[in-house]
C-alpha positions in Angstrom: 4.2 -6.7 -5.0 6.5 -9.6 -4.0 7.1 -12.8 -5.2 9.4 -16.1 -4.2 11.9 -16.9 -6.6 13.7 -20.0 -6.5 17.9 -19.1 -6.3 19.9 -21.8 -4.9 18.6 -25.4 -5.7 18.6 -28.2 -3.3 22.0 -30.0 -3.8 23.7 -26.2 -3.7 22.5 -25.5 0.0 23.1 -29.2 0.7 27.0 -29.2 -0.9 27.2 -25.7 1.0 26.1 -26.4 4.5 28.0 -29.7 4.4 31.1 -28.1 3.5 31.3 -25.6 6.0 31.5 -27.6 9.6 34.0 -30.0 7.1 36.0 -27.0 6.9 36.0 -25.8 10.2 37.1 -29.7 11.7 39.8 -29.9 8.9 41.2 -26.3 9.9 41.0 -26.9 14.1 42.4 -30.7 13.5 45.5 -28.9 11.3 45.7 -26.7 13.9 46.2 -29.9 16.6 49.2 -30.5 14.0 50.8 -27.2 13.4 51.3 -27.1 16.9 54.3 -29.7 16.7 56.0 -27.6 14.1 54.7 -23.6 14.5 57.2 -22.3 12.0 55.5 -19.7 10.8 55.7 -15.8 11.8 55.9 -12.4 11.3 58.9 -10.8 12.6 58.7 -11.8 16.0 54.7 -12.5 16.5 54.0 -16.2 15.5 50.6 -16.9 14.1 49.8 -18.9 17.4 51.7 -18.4 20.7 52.7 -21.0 22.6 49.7 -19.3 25.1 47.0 -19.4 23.1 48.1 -23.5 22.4 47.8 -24.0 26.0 44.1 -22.0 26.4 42.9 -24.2 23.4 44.1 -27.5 24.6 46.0 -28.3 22.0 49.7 -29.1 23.4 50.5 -32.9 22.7 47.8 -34.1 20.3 49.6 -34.5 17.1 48.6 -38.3 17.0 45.0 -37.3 17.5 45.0 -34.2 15.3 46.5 -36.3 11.8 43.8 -39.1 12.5 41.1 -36.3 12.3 42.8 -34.4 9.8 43.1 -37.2 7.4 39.5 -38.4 8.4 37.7 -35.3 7.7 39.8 -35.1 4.7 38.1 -38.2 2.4 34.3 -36.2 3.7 35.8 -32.9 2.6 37.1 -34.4 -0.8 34.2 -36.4 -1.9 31.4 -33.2 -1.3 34.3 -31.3 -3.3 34.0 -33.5 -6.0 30.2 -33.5 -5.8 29.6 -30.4 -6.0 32.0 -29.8 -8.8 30.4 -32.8 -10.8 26.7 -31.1 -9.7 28.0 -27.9 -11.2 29.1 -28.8 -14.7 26.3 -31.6 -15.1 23.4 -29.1 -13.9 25.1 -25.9 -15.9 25.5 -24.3 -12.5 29.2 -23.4 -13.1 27.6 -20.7 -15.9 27.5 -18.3 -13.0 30.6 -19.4 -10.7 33.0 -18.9 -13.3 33.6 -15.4 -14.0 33.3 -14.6 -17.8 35.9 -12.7 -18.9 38.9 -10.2 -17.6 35.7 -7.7 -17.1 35.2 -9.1 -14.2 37.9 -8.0 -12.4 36.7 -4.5 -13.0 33.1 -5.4 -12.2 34.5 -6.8 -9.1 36.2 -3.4 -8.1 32.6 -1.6 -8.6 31.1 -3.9 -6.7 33.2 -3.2 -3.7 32.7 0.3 -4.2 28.9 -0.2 -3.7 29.7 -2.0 -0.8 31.7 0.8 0.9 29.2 3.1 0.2 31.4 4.9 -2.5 29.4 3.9 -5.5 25.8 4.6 -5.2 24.0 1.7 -7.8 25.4 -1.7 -7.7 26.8 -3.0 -11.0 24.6 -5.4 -12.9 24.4 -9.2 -11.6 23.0 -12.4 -12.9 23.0 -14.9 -9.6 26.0 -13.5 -8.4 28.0 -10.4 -9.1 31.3 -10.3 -10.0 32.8 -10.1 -6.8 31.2 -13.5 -6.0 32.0 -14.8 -8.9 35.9 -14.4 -8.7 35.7 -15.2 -4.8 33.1 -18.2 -5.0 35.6 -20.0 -8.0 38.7 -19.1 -5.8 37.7 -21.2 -3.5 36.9 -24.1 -5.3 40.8 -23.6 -7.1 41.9 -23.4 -2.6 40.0 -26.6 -2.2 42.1 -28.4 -4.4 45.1 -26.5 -3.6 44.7 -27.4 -0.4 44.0 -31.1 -0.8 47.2 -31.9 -3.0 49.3 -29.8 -1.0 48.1 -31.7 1.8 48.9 -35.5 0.4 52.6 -33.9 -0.7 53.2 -32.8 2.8 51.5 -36.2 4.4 53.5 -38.7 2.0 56.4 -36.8 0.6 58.2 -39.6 -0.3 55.9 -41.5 -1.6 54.3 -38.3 -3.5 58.1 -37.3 -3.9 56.7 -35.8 -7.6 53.4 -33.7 -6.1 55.6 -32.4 -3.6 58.1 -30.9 -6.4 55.5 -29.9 -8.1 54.7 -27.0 -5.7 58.3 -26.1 -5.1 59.5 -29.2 -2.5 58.1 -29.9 0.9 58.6 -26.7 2.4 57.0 -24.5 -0.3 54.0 -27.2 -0.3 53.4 -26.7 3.4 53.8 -23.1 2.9 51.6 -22.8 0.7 48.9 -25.2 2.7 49.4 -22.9 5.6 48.3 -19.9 3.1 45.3 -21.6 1.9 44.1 -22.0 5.5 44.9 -18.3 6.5 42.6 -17.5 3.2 40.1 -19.7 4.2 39.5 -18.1 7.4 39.8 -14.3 5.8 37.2 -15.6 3.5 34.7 -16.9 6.3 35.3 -13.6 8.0 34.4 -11.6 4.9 31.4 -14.1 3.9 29.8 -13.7 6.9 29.8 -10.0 7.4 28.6 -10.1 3.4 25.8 -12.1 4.4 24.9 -10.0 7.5 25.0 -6.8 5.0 22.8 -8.7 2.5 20.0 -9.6 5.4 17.8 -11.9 6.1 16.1 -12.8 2.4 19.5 -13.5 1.2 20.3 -15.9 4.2 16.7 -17.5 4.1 17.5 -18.1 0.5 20.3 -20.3 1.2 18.1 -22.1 3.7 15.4 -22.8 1.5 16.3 -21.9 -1.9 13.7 -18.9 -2.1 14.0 -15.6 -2.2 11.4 -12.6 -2.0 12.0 -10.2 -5.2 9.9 -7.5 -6.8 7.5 -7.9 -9.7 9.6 -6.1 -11.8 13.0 -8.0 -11.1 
């Protein structure tokens, strides 16, 4: 026998599903901005030929890409804070944070399950271990990514945020990063959730899930 159990509550799907179109516009708008100043590369490739600018349209929009940027910014921060508040106030953050150094070794038997060289997962509460780390890593990007981002925007006027992550360089560096991890993380997410199937995905649409008697 089956029976629904509740696992994400209502302002987690809301905080969750909001966030993720905010995240895509922020990256595609910074994208519209990195194309006046493509520094970046390995050896000879660059991260986005001149090419694949053209095909996307985004040649000569600098203006429009820092008004979006910065607009989608204030949307992005203020669900950040929410959620964060939500967390701590609701006693949600008991199962982002990872509890101890464990974890880290949980994590690495977790991954084993999932490439099929471990045959029983490791024990979970509401996430396992591996979430755990990921899911509070991105909350520590988020705000990486937000201060990095006022240093490089007003580096005069944030002269002291923008020595604090090594001068402006090292803080757009290190913004760039952030983005490249977002975008590794989407791609593992998704295939995570595709493994998981469809009761795991429904439960982050309705905040039910189907689980055994026993469980």
């Amino acid at each position: 026998m089956h029976k629904l159990k509740l696992k994400h509550l209502t302002a987690i799907r809301w905080f969750h599903w909001i966030n993720f179109p905010l995240l895509c516009l922020m990256i595609w708008s910074g994208i519209l901005i990195y194309w006046a100043y493509p520094v970046y590369h390995i050896g000879p490739l660059r991260f986005f030929p001149k090419w694949l600018f053209a095909a996307l349209g985004v040649p000569f929009r600098l203006a429009e890409g820092m008004a979006l940027h910065f607009f989608f910014m204030w949307f992005f921060v203020i669900n950040g804070v929410l959620y964060v508040a939500y967390t701590l106030i609701s006693g949600e953050w008991r199962y982002l944070v990872p509890r101890s150094w464990s974890a880290f070794r949980d994590a690495w038997q977790v991954v084993l399950h999932d490439l099929h060289l471990r045959k029983e997962a490791p024990p979970q509460d509401k996430y396992n271990a591996a979430q755990q780390i990921v899911y509070f890593a991105i909350i520590v990007m988020g705000a990486g990514s937000v201060l990095t981002g006022l240093a490089i925007y007003k580096p005069a006027q944030l002269a002291w945020l923008a020595a604090l992550f090594g001068g402006y360089p090292m803080a757009r560096l290190i913004h760039f990063v952030l983005t490249i991890g977002y975008v590794a993380f989407f791609i593992m997410h998704v295939a995570q959730v595709i493994l998981a199937g469809w009761n795991n995905f429904r439960s982050m649409i309705i905040g039910w899930e189907l689980v055994k008697d026993n469980e």
